[in-house]
Phi, psi and omega in degrees: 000150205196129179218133200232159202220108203309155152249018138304357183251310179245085178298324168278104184311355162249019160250354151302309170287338174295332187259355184287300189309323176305324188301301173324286206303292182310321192278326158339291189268011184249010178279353189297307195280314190279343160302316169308312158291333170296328181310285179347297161300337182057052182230164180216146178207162216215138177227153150214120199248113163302115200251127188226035175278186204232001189208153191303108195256113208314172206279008172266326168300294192304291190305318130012271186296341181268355210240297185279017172267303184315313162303338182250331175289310181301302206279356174283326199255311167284355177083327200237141169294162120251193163260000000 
């Protein structure tokens, strides 16, 4: 997993780096349940995950959009929703 951040959108690096780090931290703690399922499925995926908001965005609006990014990689790879 991999994650980028413009630097034509975010000219300072420490706020490049403040959304890189949220993105981590969130992908952290929901990873667990999409690791569970490639096993399951016996699949690998390679991810980059891009941030392409215009303004910094705090760690709940992030966990939010990563939780439902995630949510759509299970079900693309098992066909079923989960909760």
């Amino acid at each position: 997993m991999a994650v980028s951040v413009p630097k034509r959108l975010f000219k300072r690096a420490v706020d490049r780096n403040l959304l890189k780090r949220r993105i981590r931290e969130t992908y952290r703690q929901q990873k667990a349940g999409l690791y569970e399922k490639l096993s399951t499925e016996k699949v690998q995926i390679r991810m980059v995950i891009q941030y392409r908001g215009e303004k910094i965005a705090d760690f709940g609006t992030i966990e939010k959009s990563l939780k439902q990014l995630l949510g759509k990689i299970t079900v693309k790879i098992t066909g079923k929703a989960t909760g």
